[in-house]
C-alpha positions as CSV (number, residue, x, y, z in Angstrom):
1,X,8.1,249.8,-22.3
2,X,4.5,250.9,-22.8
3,X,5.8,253.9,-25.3
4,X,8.0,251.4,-27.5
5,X,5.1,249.3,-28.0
6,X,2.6,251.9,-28.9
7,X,5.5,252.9,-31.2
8,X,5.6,249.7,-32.8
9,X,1.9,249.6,-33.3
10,X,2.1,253.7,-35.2
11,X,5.5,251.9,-36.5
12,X,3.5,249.6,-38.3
13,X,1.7,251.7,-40.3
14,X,4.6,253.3,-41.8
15,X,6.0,250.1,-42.8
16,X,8.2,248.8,-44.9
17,X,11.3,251.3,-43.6
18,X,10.4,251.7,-40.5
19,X,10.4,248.3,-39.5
20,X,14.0,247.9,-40.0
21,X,14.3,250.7,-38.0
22,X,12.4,249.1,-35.2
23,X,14.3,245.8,-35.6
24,X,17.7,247.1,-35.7
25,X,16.6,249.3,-32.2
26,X,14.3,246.6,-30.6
27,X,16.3,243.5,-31.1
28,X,14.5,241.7,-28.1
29,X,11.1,242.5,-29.7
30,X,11.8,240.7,-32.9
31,X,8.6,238.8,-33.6
């Protein structure tokens, strides 16, 4: 779980498409 939070964090910076990517595959992270 370590990895898909360090992805979220790199995620982040490639925002705004990537974070409906990271949404739609980490619906328990939603925030």
């Amino acid at each position: 779980m370590a990895e898909l939070i360090s992805t979220n964090i790199h995620t982040s910076q490639h925002l705004p498409k990537v974070q409906h990517f990271t949404l739609y595959f980490s619906p328990t992270t939603k925030v």
